[in-house]
Structures are given as C-alpha cells and as structure tokens.
C-alpha positions as CSV (number, residue, x, y, z in Angstrom):
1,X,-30.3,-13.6,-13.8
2,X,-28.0,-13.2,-10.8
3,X,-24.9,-11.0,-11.0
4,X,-22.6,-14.2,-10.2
5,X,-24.2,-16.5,-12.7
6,X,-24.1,-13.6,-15.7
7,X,-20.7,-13.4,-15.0
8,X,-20.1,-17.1,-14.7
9,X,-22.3,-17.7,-18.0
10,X,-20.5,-15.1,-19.6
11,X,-16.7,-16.8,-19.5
12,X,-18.6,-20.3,-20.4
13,X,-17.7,-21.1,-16.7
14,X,-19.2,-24.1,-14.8
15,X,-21.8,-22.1,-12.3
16,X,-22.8,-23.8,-9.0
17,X,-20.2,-26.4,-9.4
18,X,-16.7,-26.3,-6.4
19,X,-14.2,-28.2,-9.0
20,X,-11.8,-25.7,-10.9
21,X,-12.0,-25.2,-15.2
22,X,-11.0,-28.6,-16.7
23,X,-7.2,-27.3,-17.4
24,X,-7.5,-24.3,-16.0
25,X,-4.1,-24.2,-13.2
26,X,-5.5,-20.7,-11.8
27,X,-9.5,-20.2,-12.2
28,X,-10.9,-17.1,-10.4
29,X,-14.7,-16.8,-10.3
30,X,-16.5,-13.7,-9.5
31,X,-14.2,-11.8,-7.3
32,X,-15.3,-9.4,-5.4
33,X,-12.9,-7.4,-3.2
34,X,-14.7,-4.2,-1.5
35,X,-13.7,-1.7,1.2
36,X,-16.0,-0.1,3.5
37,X,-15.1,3.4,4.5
38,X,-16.8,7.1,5.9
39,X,-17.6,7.6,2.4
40,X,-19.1,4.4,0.9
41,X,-18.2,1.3,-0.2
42,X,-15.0,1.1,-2.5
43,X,-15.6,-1.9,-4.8
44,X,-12.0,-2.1,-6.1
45,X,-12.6,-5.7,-7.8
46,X,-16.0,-5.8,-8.6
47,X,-16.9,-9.4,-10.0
48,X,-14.0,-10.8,-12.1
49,X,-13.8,-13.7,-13.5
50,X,-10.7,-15.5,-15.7
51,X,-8.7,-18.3,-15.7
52,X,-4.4,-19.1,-16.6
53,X,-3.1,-22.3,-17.0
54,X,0.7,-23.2,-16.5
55,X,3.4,-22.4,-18.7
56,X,1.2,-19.4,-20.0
57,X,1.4,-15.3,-19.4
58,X,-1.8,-13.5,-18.4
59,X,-1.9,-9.6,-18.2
60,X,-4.2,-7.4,-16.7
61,X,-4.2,-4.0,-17.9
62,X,-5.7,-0.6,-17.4
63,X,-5.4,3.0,-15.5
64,X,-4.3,3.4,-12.3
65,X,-7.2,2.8,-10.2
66,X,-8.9,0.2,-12.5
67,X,-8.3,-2.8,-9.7
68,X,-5.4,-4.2,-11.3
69,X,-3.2,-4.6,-8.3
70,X,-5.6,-5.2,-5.8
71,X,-6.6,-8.2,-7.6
72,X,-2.7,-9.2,-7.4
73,X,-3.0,-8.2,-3.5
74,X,-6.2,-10.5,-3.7
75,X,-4.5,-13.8,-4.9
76,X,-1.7,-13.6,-2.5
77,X,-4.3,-13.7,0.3
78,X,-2.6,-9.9,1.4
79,X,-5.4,-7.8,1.9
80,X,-6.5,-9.8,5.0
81,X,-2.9,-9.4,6.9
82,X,-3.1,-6.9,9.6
83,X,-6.0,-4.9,11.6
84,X,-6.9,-3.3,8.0
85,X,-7.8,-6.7,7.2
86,X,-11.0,-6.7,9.4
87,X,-12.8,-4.4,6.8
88,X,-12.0,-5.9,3.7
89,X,-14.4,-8.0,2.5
90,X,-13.5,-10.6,0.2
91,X,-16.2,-13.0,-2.1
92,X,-16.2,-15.0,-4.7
93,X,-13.7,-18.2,-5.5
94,X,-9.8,-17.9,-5.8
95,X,-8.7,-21.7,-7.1
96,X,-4.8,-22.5,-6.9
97,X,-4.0,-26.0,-8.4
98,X,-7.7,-27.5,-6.8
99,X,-7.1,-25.5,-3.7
100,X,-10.1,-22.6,-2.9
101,X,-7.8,-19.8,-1.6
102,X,-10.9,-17.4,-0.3
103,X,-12.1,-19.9,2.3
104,X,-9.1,-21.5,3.0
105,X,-7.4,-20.4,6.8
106,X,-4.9,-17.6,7.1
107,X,-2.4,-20.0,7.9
108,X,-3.2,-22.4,4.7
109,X,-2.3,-19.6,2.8
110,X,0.4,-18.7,4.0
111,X,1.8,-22.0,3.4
112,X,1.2,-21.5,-0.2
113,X,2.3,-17.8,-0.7
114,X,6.4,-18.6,-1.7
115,X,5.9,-21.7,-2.7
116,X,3.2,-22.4,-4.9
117,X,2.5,-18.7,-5.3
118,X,5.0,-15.7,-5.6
119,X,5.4,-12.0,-6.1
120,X,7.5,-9.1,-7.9
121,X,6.5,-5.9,-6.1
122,X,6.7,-2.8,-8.1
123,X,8.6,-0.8,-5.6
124,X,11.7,-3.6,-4.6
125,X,13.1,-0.6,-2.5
126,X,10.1,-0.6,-0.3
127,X,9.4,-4.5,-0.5
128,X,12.8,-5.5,0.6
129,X,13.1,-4.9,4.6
130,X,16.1,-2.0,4.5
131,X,18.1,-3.0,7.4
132,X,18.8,-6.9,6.3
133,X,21.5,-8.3,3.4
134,X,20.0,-9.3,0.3
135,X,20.9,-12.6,0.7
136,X,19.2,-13.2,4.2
137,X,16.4,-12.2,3.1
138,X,16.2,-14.5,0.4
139,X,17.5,-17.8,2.8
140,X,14.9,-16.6,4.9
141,X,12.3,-17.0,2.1
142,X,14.0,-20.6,1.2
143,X,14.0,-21.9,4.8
144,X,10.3,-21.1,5.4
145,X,9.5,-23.5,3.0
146,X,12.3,-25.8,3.5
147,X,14.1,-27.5,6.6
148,X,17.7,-26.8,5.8
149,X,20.6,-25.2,7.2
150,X,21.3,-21.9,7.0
151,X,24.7,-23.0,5.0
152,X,23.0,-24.7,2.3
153,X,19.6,-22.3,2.2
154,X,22.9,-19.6,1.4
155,X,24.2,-21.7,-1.0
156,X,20.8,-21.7,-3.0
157,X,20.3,-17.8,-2.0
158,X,23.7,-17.5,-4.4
159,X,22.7,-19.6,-6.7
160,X,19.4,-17.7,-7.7
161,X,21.5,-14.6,-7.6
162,X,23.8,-15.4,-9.9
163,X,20.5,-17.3,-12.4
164,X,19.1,-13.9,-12.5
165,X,22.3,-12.2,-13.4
166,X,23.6,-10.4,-10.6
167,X,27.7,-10.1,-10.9
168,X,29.5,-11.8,-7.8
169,X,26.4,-13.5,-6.3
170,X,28.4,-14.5,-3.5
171,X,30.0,-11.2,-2.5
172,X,26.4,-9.3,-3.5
173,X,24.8,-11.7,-1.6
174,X,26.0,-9.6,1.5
175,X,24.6,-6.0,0.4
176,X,21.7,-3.9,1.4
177,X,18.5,-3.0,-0.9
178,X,20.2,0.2,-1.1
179,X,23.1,-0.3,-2.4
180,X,21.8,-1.8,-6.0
181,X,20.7,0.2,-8.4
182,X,17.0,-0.5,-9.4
183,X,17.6,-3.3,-12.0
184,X,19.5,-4.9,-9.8
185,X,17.2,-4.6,-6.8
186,X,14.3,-5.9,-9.1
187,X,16.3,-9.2,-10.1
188,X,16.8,-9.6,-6.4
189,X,13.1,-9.5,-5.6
190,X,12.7,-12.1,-8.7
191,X,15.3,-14.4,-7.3
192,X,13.7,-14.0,-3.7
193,X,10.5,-15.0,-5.9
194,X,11.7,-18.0,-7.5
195,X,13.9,-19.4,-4.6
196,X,11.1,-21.8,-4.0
197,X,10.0,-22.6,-7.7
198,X,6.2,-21.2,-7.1
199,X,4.0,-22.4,-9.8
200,X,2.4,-18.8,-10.3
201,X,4.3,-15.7,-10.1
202,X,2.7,-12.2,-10.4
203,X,4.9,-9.3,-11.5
204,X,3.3,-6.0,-10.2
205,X,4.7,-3.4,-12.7
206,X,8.2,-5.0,-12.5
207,X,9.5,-2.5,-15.0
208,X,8.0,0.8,-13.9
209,X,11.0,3.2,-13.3
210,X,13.3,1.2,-14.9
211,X,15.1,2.5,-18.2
212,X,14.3,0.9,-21.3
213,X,16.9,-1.6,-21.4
214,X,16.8,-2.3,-18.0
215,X,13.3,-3.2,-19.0
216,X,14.0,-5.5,-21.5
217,X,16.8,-7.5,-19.6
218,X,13.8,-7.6,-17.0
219,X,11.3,-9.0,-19.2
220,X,13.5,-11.4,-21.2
221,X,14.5,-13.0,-17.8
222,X,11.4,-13.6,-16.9
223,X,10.6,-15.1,-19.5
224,X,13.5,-17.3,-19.8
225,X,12.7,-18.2,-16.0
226,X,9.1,-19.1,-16.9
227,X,10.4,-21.7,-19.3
228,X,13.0,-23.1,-17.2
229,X,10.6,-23.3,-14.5
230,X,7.0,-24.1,-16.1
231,X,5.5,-21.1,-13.9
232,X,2.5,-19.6,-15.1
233,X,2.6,-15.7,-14.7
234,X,0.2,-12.7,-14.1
235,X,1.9,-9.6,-15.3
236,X,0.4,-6.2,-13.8
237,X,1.1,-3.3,-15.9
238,X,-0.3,-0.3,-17.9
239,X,2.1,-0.9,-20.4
240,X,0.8,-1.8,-23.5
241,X,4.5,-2.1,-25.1
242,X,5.5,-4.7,-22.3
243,X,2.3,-6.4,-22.7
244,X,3.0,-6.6,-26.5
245,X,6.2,-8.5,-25.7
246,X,5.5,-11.0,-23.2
247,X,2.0,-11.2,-23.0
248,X,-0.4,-14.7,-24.1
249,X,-3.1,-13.2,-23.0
250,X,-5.0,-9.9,-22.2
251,X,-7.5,-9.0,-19.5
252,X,-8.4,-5.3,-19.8
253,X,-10.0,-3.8,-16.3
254,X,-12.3,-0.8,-15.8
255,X,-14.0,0.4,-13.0
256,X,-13.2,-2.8,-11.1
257,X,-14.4,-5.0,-14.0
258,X,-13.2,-7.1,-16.5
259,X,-14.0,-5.2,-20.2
260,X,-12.4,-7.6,-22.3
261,X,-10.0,-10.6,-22.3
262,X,-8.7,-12.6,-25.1
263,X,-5.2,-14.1,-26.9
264,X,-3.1,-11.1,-26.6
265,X,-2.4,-11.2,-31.2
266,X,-6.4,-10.7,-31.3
267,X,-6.6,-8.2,-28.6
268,X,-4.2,-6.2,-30.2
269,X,-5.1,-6.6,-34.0
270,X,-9.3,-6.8,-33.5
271,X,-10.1,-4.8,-30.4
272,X,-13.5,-5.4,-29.1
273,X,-14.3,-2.3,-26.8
274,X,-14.0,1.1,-26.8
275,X,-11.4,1.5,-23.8
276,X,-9.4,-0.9,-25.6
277,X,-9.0,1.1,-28.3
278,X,-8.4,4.4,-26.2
279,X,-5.4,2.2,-24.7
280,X,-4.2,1.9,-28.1
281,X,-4.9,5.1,-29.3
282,X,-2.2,6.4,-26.0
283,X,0.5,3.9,-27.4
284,X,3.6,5.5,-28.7
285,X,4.8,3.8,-32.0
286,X,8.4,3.7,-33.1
287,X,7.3,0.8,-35.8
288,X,6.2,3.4,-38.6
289,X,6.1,7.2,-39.5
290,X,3.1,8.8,-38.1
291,X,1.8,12.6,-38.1
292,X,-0.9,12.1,-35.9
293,X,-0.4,13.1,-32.0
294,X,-1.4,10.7,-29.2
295,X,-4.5,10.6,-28.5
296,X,-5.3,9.9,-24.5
297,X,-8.6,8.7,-23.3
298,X,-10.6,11.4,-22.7
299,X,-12.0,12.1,-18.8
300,X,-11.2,10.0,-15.9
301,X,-11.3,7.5,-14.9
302,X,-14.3,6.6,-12.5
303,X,-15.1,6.8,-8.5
304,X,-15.2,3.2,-7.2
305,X,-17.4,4.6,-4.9
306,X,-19.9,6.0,-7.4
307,X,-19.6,3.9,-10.5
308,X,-21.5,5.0,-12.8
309,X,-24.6,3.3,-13.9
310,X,-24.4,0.8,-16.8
311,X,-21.3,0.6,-18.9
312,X,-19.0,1.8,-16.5
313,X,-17.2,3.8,-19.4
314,X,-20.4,5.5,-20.9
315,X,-19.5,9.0,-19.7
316,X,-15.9,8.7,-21.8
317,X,-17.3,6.9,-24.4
318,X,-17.5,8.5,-28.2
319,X,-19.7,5.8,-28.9
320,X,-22.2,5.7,-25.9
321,X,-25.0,7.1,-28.1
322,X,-25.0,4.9,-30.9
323,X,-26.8,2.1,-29.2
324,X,-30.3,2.9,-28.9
325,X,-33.1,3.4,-25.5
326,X,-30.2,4.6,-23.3
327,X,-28.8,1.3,-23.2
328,X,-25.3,2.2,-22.0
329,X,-26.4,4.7,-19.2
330,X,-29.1,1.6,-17.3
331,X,-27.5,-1.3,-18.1
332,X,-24.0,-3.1,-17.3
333,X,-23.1,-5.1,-20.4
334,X,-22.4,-8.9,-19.8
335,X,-19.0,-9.7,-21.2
336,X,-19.7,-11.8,-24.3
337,X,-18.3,-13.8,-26.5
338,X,-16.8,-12.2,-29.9
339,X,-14.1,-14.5,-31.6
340,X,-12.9,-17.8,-30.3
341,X,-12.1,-16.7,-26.8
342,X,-12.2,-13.0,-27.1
343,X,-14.4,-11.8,-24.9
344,X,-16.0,-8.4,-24.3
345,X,-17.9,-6.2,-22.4
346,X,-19.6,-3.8,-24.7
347,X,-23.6,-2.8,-25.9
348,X,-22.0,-1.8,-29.7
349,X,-23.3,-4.4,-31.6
350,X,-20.6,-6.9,-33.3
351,X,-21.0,-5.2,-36.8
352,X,-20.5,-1.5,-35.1
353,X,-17.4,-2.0,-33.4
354,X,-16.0,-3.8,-36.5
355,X,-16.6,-0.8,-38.6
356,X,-15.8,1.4,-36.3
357,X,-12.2,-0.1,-35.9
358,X,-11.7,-0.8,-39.0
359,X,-13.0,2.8,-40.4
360,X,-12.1,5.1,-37.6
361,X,-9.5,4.0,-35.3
362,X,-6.9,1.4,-36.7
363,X,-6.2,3.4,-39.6
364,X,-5.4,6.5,-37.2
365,X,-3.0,3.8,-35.2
C-alpha cells in the first residue's frame, strides 16, 4: 500500500478521485511540505491529511517544531513567495471551496489569500509593516479586493476597528503598530483579517504573549466574529487551555504528522495516543485540588531531518515496549479509526490504551 493511499484510507477519504469531501469546505489530502538543505531534507509536513467545514473551529496542536505553523504557511500559499520559495517543495492536495490550491498559479492564489482565506500572525508587531498607520494598512487590504475609493475603503477600515473593539476607531485608525499595546495590535491584525469577510481564517498563536485576559477578550471575539461571519477557523497553538475553549475539533501533530484528530470533548475526555496524554499530563489545572507536579513529556522532540523509524514518538514513549516484535521502532502506524471520528495513530492495541488511560494517567490528571 502506497504512503498516499494509507493515509487517504485511513481518514475514510476518497483516494484517486479530484472532487473535495462531500461537505467538507477545506479538505487537505496528503500534504507534504519538505525543505532541502546542506544537511538533508527537512520534512516539516510530512503527509497530512484532515478536513473543516464552515462555521466550525479546527485546532492543530503540538510542540514547537511539530509542523503546526508551516502547515498554516502551507494553506496561505506563503512558502512559495520569494527566492526561498524555489527550494520548497510542496505535494499533495490543498482544496479551498472546490478550488485545488497546490496546482493552482501564484497569482490564483493570491487572489484568494484576503478574501476567501485570511491570517492572524502570532507576532502582529512584526506582521504589521512599522512605518504605515493602522488604518492604511487595513484600506490597503480592503481595496485589493475591492474597487473603491480610498474614502469609503477608510470608512470600512473604521468600521472593523471599532467591531473588534478598539476605542476611537476613527482617531486609532491613524496610529502606528507601535503605539498599541499587544491586545490592541492583535485586534488590529484580526480586523485587517476580516475586512474582506474570508471564508477561512487561521489564527497562528493569536494569544501567545498576551495576558490572560487579554487572551480571553481575544478568543471570545473571535468567536463572536466566526458567528457573525460563518468563517470556518484553523486555530494554531500549543495551548491546550485555549484549545479547551474554542476548539470543535483537535488535530494533534508530531514529527510532521498527524497522531490523532477527533471532536475536541472526546479528545480531551478519551485520549487515544500516548503524546496526547503527555500534552495533558503538562496542563496546569485550576478546576480541582491536586498534589501531583506537572509532568512534561519526557525527551525532545525529534530531528525532521532524522525522524526516527516507525512511531515517530517511540524513543519518548513509556509504552513503546508493550506491543510486541519491535513494532513501534519498524513500523509507522496508519492513523485509525477509534470512536466515531476519533482517529489515531498508535500500535497499542484499542484495549491497552483504554486501560492505560483509564488506570494510569486520567486518574493522575
């Protein structure tokens, strides 16, 4: 069985057919984003597959490293900007709304990025251009997309503004990146986002650096905005409280690979694989007394030059020895499917991991 049909055959995807998922607004298959360098090959993305539909939250967690963002970088058609684009090299099938992003033209693309497809950037400092007002940049993102005068492209600069709560839209409207503070720099970048209604937004860890209330003024907003405007949303983080709140499903990466996906209330209550419940096991809880310490996951995480061999996460892996003939250390583990549309990655047979969450770790949560 070929690498892109296990993969395919594993999410109960079509294989060998062009049309998208029946349903399925956003349906990446088998995405493969590698870089080529002095040292080898670094297969950030790896062969993922998953699919959104609109009006529903995805988020992909995992350690820094695990190919979280460059799969964000990936759908916005970013990595090829630029000379460093030449060595990237890209495969597999991005479809947008019946459109195939991956073969489509640089120019195509960039048609859709702001208006069918948007993006909060961690850093809004660094993602903002420093020397231009707030608001230009934000008519400048409006009249790309829309022939109108500059007049009324302000007008809908201010009216975002003010949607996403900034005080005096119209007098903020003519400040620098610099002068906000970092919430209010991040519900800038949203507004520049949403100025053109994109169908998909992806939020890159839209709340890293930001205080805890800050964060939760972030995260209610967007999801107020999802509602008003129907968007579905990819939320980046490593976050496991944010994904908690926001989150309708989960897509946990490793070593460039997808571990295990499902609704985000099964994810959290029955987690299928072993670096799910390492994730877990990191989680602060304010919910109930505890007199255990955190407990991080053990190593680090792995060279995307040299992934290992077979489960990607044998050599941090309590459990790599339980099943038997060396399975975990020769051979990759097909995601597969445990409950409904929980998926996961993992050679512990059903019955092991459910006593071994139920026995060992949830009760230590």
């Amino acid at each position: 069985m070929t690498e892109q049909s296990s993969t395919g055959a594993a999410l109960g995807e079509p294989t060998g057919s062009p049309s998208k998922a029946p349903g399925a607004f956003l349906d990446v298959r088998d995405l493969k984003v590698h870089f080529p360098t002095d040292d080898g090959v670094v297969k950030s993305v790896d062969g993922l597959s998953f699919q959104l539909e609109r009006g529903r939250t995805l988020s992909i967690v995992g350690e820094s490293g695990s190919g979280k963002s460059v799969t964000s970088l990936a759908l916005m058609g970013l990595h090829r900007l630029g000379a460093a684009g030449k060595n990237v090299r890209m495969s597999g099938e991005i479809w947008l709304d019946g459109k195939e992003l991956i073969s489509a033209s640089p120019d195509e693309v960039r048609k859709l990025r702001g208006r069918e497809m948007a993006m909060i950037f961690q850093d809004p400092l660094s993602a903002m251009h420093p020397y231009y007002k707030i608001g230009d940049q934000i008519v400048e993102a409006y009249r790309v997309h829309h022939d109108v005068s500059r007049k009324v492209a302000r007008k809908r600069a201010v009216e975002m503004l003010d949607r996403v709560g900034i005080p005096e839209p119209d007098k903020r409207a003519d400040g620098y990146p610099h002068e906000f503070s970092g919430g209010m720099r991040q519900r800038a970048m949203i507004a520049m986002a949403l100025v053109n209604n994109p169908e998909l937004l992806i939020a890159d860890e839209p709340t890293t650096a930001l205080d805890v209330t800050v964060q939760a003024q972030i995260l209610d907003l967007i999801r107020d905005l999802q509602k008003e405007f129907g968007s579905a949303v990819i939320l980046i983080t490593h976050d496991l409280g944010v994904v908690a709140e926001i989150a309708d499903d989960v897509l946990v990466m490793y070593g460039g690979r997808c571990v295990e996906r499902g609704p985000a209330e099964q994810v959290f209550e029955k987690p299928q694989h072993p670096y799910t419940w390492g994730l877990l096991g990191s989680m602060p809880r304010i919910d109930r007394e505890t007199s255990d310490r955190l407990v991080p996951v053990t190593g680090q995480p792995p060279s995307l030059i040299n992934v290992p061999s077979g489960c990607a996460f044998h050599p941090r892996c309590p459990y790599a020895d339980v099943p038997k003939d060396n399975l975990t250390r020769t051979v990759r583990p097909e995601l597969r499917q445990a409950d409904g549309g929980h998926w996961s990655a993992c050679h512990l047979a059903p019955e092991d991991r459910t006593r071994i969450w139920t026995e060992e770790i949830a009760p230590k949560l």
